[in-house]
C-alpha positions as CSV (number, residue, x, y, z in Angstrom):
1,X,75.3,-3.9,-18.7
2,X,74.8,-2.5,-22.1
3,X,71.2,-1.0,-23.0
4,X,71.6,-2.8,-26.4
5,X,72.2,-6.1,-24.4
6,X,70.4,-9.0,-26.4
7,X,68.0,-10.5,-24.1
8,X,65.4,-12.7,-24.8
9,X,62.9,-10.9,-25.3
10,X,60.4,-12.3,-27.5
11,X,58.5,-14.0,-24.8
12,X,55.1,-13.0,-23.9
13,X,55.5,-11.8,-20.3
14,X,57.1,-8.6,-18.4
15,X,60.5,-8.8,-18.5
16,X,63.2,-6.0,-16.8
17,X,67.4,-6.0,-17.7
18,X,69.0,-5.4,-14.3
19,X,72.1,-4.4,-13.7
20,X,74.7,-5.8,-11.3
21,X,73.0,-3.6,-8.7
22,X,69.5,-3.9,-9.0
23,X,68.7,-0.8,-10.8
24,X,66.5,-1.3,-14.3
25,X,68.5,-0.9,-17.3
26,X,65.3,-2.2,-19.9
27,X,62.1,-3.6,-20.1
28,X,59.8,-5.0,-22.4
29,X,56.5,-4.2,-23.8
30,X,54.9,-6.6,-22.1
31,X,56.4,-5.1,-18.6
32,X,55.9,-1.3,-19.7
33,X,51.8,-2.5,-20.4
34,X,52.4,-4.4,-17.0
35,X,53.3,-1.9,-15.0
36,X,51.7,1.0,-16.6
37,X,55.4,2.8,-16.9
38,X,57.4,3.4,-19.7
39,X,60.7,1.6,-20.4
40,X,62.2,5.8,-20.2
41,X,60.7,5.8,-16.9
42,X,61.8,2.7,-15.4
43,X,65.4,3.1,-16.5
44,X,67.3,3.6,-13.4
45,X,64.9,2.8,-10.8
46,X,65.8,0.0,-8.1
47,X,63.5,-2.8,-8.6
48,X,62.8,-2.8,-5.3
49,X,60.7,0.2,-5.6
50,X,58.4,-1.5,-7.9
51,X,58.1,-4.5,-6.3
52,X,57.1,-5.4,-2.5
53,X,58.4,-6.3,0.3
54,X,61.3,-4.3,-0.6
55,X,63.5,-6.8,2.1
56,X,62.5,-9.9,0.1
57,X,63.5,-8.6,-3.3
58,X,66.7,-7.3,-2.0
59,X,67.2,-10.5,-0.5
60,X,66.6,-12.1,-4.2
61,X,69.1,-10.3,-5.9
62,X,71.8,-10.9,-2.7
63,X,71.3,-14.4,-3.3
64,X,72.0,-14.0,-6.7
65,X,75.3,-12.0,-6.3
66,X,76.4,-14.8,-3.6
67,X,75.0,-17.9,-5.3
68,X,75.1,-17.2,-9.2
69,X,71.8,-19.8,-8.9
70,X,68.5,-18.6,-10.7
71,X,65.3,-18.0,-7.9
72,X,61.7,-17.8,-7.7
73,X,59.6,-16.3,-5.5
74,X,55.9,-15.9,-5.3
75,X,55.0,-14.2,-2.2
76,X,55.5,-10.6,-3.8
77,X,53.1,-8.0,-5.2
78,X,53.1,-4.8,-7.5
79,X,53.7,-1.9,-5.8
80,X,51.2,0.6,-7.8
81,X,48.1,-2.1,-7.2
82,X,49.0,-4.8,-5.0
83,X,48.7,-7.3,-7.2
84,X,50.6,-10.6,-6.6
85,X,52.7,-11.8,-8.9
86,X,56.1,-14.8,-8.8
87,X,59.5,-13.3,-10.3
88,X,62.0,-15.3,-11.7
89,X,65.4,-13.7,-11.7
90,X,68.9,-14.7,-13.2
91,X,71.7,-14.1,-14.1
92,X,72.5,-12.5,-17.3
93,X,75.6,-10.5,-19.4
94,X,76.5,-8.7,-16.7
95,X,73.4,-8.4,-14.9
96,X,70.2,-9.4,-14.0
97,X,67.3,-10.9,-15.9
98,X,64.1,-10.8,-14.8
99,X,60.4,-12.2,-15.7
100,X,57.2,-11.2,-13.8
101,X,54.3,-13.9,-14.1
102,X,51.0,-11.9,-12.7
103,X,49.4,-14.5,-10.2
104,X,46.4,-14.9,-13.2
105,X,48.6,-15.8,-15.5
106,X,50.3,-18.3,-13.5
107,X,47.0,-20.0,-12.1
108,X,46.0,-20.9,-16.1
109,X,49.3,-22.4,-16.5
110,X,48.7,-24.4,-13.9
111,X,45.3,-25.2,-14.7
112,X,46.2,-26.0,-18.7
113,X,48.5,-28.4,-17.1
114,X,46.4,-30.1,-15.1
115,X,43.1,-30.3,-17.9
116,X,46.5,-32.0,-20.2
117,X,47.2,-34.1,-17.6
118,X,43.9,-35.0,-17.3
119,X,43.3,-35.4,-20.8
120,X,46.0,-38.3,-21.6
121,X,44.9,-40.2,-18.5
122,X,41.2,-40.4,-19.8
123,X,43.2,-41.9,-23.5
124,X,44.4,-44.7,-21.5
125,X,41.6,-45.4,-20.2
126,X,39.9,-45.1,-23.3
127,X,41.9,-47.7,-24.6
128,X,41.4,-49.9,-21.9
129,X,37.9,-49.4,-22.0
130,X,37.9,-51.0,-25.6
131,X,39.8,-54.2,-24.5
132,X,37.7,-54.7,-21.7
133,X,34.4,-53.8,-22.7
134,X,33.7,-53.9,-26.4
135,X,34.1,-57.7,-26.7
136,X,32.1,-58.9,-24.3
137,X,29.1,-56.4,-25.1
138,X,29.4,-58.1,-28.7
139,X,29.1,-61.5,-27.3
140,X,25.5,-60.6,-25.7
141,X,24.9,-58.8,-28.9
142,X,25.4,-61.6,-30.8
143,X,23.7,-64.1,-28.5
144,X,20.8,-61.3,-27.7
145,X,20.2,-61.3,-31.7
146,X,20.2,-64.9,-32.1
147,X,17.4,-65.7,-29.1
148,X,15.7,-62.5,-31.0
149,X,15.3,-64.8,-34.3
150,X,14.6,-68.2,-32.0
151,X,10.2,-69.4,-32.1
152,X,10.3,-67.5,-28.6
153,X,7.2,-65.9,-26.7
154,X,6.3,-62.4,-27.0
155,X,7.3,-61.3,-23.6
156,X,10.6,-63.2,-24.0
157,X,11.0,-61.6,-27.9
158,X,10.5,-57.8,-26.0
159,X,12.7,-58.9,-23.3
160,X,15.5,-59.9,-26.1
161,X,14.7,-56.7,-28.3
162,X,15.2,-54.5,-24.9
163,X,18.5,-56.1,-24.4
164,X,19.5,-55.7,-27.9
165,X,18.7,-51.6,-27.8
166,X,20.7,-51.2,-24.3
167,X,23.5,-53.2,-25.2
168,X,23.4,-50.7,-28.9
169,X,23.4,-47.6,-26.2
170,X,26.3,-48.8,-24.2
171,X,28.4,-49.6,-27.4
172,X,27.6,-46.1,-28.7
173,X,28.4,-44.6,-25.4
174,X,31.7,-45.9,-25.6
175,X,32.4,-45.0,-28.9
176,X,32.0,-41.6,-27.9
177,X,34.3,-42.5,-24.9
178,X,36.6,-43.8,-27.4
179,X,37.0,-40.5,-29.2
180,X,38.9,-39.7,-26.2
181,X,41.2,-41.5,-26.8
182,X,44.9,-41.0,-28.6
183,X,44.8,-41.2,-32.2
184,X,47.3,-42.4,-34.7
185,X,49.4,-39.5,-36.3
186,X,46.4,-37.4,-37.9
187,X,47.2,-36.0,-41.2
188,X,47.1,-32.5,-41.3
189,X,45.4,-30.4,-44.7
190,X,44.5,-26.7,-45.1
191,X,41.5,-25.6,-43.5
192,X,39.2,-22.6,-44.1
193,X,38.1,-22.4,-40.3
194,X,35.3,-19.9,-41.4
195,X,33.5,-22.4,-43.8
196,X,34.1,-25.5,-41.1
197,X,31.5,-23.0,-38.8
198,X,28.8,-22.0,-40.9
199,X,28.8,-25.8,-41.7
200,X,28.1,-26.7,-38.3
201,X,25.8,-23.8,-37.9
202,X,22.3,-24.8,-39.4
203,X,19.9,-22.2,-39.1
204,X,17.6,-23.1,-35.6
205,X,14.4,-21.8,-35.3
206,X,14.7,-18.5,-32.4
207,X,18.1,-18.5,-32.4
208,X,20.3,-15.5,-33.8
209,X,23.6,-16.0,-34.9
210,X,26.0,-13.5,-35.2
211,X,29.5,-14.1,-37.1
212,X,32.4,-11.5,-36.3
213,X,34.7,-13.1,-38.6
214,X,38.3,-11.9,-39.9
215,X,38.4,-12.0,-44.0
216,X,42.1,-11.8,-43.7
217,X,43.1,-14.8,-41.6
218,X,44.7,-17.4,-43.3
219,X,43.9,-21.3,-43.3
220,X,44.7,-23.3,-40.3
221,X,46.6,-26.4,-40.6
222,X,44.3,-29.2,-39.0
223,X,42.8,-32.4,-39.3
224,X,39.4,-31.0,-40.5
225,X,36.8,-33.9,-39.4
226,X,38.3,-33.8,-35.8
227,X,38.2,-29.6,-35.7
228,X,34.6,-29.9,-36.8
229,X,33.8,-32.5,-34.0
230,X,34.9,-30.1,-31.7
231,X,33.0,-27.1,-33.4
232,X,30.3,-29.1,-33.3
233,X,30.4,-30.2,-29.8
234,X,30.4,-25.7,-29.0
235,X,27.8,-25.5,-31.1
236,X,25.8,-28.2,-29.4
237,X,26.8,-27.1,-25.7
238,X,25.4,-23.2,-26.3
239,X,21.7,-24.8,-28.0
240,X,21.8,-27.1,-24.8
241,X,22.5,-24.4,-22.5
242,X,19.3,-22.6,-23.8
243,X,20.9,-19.7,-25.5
244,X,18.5,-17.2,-27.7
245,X,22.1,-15.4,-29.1
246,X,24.9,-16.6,-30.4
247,X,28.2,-15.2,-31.8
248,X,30.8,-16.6,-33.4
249,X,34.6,-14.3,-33.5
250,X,37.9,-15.3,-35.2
251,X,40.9,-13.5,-34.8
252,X,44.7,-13.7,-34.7
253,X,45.8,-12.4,-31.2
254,X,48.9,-11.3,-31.2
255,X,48.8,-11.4,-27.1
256,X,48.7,-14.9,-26.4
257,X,51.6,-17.6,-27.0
258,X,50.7,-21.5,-26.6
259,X,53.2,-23.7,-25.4
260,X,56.4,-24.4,-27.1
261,X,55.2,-22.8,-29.6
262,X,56.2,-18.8,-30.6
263,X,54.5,-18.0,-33.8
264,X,50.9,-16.5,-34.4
265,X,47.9,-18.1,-32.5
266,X,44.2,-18.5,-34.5
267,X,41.9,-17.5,-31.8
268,X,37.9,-19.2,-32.5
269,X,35.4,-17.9,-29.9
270,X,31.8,-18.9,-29.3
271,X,30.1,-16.9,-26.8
272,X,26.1,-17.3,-25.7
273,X,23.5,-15.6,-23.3
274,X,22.5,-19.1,-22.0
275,X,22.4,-20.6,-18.9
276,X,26.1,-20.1,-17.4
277,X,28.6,-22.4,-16.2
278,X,28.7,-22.3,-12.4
279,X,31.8,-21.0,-10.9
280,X,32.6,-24.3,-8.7
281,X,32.4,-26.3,-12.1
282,X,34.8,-24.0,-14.5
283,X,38.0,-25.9,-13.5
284,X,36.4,-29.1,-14.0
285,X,34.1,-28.6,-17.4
286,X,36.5,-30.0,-19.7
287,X,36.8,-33.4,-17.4
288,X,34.7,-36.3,-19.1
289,X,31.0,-36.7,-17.7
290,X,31.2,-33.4,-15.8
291,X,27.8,-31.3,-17.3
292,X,26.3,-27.8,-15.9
293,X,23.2,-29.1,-15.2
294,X,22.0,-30.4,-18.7
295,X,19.5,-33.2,-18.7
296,X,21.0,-34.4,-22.3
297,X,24.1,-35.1,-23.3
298,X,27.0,-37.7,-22.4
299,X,28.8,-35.3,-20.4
300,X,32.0,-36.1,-23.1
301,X,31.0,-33.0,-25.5
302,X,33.9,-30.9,-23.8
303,X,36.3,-33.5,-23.1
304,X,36.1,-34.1,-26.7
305,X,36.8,-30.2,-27.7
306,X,40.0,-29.9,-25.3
307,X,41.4,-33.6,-26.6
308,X,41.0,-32.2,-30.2
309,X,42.8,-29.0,-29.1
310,X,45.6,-31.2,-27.4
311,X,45.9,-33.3,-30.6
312,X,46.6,-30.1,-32.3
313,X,49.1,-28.7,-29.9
314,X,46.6,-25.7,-29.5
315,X,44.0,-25.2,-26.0
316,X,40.7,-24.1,-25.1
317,X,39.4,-21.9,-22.3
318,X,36.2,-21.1,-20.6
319,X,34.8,-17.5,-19.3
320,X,31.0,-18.1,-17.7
321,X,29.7,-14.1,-15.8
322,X,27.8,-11.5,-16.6
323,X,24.9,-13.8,-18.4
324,X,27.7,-14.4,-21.4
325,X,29.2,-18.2,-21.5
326,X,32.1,-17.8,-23.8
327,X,34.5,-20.7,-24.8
328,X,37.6,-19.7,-26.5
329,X,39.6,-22.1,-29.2
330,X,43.5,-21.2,-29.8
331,X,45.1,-23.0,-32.4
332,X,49.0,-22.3,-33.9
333,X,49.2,-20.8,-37.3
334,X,51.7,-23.3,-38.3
335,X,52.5,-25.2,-41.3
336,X,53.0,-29.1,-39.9
């Protein structure tokens, strides 16, 4: 095969041009950063010295020569650290192509996956929530108000007027529930993402606030109420979770791709010296009524920030070690 093979190499993981043999004939930036080799390096070598156990790749690439069928395989590791990784081989010109996914890498995938799959089964039952629910709570709201103006007793006018205020909480509970939910196409307008933060951001007494912003980046295309909920909702969390110092960092990062989607990514970080997330509870933070331990709240804060993120095809991410909670906003710089 050709070095000057076209290849699809615009994705954002480590990619090596085989040969009919085996033997590397390219490889991308992402696999020369990967590997720690450059492409001048790895051109020539049998990809079964990079990659263990030797038998298992060699047994990839047979299968490939006999079958002509693509294959995965995750039970293999990097020879210069042991790290485990899948490849994905097929075929390709006259060769080979193949795509390395680190195990890391992989695992988010997955877990992205699963918070999105998570995330439209909460809208339906959001929206079943509102049938069910909201009608009946404002039939006793109506018949709690109208005992409340009746020539009743004072312990039966406190009785009604306690009614009335529990029936108001669980009708604004599940309006916040209802935010969950999915939305009617959102209209989409130029956002300036650095003025929607220091909007949210009112000066608290104690608290610093640091802002590591980019003066270059360019406005985001968004729904601007909804992006500000779920600014807010960050905000919110890191005051909850006791932090004395905040910081807020935009970026693009050019190393990161979403889903489906190939062009620049807005990256919006908040990171805080508050109480951290437990590890047991960082797959599960973003799932509605799940809390670390705060005595206020709804528990929907998060659920809110990832179903804002889905509803602009972007995601969100979580880091909690060191003493630092960080949560991460990625958004497509894309004109809808």
């Amino acid at each position: 095969m050709p070095h000057n093979s076209t290849a699809p190499c615009d994705i954002p993981l480590p990619m090596l041009m085989l040969n009919a043999e085996g033997m590397i004939e390219s490889a991308n930036i992402e696999a020369q950063s990967r590997l720690n080799i450059s492409e001048k390096a790895l051109r020539g070598q049998h990809i079964g010295k990079l990659f263990g156990p030797e038998s298992e790749v060699n047994g990839i690439i047979q299968h490939l020569i006999e079958s002509g069928q693509p294959l995965s395989d995750h039970g293999l590791y990097l020879r210069t650290s042991g790290e485990p990784c899948a490849l994905h081989m097929g075929a390709f010109a006259d060769g080979y192509v193949m795509i390395m996914v680190p195990e890391a890498n992989r695992q988010e995938h997955d877990l992205h996956a699963k918070r999105q799959e998570m995330a439209e089964a909460v809208a339906r039952i959001a929206l079943e929530v509102a049938h069910e629910v909201k009608n009946p709570l404002a039939a006793l709201r109506g018949a709690a108000q109208w005992l409340a103006e009746q020539p009743i007793s004072d312990e039966q006018l406190e009785a009604t007027t306690m009614i009335l205020g529990e029936v108001d909480r669980i009708r604004q509970r599940i309006d916040d529930f209802l935010q969950l939910g999915p939305r009617a196409d959102i209209g989409m307008e130029q956002v300036n993402i650095h003025q929607l933060i220091d909007e949210v951001c009112s000066p608290v007494s104690g608290i610093t606030v640091r802002r590591v912003f980019d003066p270059g980046l360019p406005p985001v295309q968004a729904h601007a109420n909804r992006l500000r909920q779920a600014i807010e909702n960050l905000w919110r969390n890191a005051l909850e979770a006791g932090a004395k110092n905040i910081e807020w960092q935009t970026r693009i990062n050019p190393t990161v791709r979403l889903h489906g989607y190939k062009g620049s990514v807005l990256e919006v970080r908040i990171s805080n010296d508050g109480t951290a997330i437990p590890e047991t509870l960082l797959d599960q933070i973003f799932e509605p009524f799940v809390t670390a331990g705060k005595k206020r709240g709804s528990g929907l804060g998060l659920a809110l920030v990832q179903r804002v993120m889905l509803e602009h095809k972007g995601q969100v991410t979580v880091k909690s070690d060191g003493g630092r909670t960080a949560f991460i906003l990625r958004l497509p710089l894309v004109q809808y």
